[in-house]
C-alpha positions in Angstrom: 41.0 -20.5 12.2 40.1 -16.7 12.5 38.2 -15.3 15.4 36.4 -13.0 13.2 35.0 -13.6 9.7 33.4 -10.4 7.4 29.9 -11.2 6.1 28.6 -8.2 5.2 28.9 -4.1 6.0 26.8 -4.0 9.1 23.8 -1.7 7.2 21.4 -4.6 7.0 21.0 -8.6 8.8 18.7 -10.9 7.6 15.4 -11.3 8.3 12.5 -13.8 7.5 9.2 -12.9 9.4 6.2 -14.8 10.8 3.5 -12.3 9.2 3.8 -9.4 6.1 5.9 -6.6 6.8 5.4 -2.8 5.0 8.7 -0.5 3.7 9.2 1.8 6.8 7.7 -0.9 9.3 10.2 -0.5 12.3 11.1 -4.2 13.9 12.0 -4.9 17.3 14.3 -8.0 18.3 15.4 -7.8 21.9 17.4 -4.3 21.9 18.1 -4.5 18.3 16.0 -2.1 16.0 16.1 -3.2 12.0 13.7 -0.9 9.5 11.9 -2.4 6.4 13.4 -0.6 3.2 11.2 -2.7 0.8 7.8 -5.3 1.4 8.7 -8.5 2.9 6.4 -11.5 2.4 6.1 -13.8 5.5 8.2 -16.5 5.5 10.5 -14.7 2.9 13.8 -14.2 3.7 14.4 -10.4 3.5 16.2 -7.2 4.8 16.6 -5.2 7.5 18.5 -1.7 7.8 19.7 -1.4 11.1 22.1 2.2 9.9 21.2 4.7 8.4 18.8 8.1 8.4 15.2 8.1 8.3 12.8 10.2 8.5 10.3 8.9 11.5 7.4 10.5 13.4 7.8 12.5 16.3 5.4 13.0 19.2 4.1 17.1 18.3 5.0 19.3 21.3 8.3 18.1 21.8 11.2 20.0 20.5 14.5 17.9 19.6 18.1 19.1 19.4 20.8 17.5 17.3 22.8 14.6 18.4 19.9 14.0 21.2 19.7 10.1 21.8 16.4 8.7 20.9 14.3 5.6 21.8 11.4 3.6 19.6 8.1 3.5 21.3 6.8 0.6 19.6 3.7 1.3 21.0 3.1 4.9 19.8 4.7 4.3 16.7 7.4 7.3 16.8 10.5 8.3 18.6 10.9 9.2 22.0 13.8 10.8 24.1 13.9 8.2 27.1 14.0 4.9 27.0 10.0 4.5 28.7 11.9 2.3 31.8 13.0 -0.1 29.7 9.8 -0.4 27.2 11.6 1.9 24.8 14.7 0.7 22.9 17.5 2.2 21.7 17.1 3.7 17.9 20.1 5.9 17.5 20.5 10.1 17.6 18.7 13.0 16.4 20.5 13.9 13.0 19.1 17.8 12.8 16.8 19.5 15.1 13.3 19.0 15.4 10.7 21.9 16.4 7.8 21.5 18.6 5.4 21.6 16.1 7.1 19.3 13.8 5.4 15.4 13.4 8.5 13.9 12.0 12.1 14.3 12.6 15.9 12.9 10.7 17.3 10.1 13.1 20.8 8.5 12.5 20.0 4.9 13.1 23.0 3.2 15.1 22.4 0.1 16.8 
């Protein structure tokens, strides 16, 4: 018997929510972060991309250099460049630069 079997790339898992999730809605499980690339009807099996590059908002007044690591603040909705203590998790690295004044910025999403 193998130790490892291949069921898929790694892009996307599986997931079948309690409620109705939007394209772009940004779940948390634990320390894993899995983005909505199409509607998903509660209690429907769907999709979640946990790679990739997305555009996501940015809190203005904070400048962002390439390759910085960035955090979801699930309660703010948008990045952020520490982890909050904890209340932040893990969403991947800063593919370009972001300026101050810009609301949204290009994140790699690694999990």
């Amino acid at each position: 018997m193998p130790t490892a079997i291949l069921r898929g790339d790694g892009d996307t898992i599986d997931y079948l929510p309690a409620s109705n999730v939007n394209a772009g809605d940004v779940i948390v499980q634990g320390d894993l972060i899995g983005i909505a690339t199409v509607p998903i009807a509660a209690d429907t099996l769907g999709a979640l991309r946990v790679r990739g590059l997305f555009v996501m908002p940015k809190p203005s007044g904070t400048a962002i250099t390439a390759g910085t690591k960035l955090y979801w603040d699930a309660t703010n909705q948008r990045v952020a460049t520490t982890d909050g203590t904890g209340a932040n998790k893990y969403l991947g690295k800063a593919a370009a630069a972001a300026a101050a004044a810009d609301t949204t910025i290009l994140v790699l999403v690694t999990p």
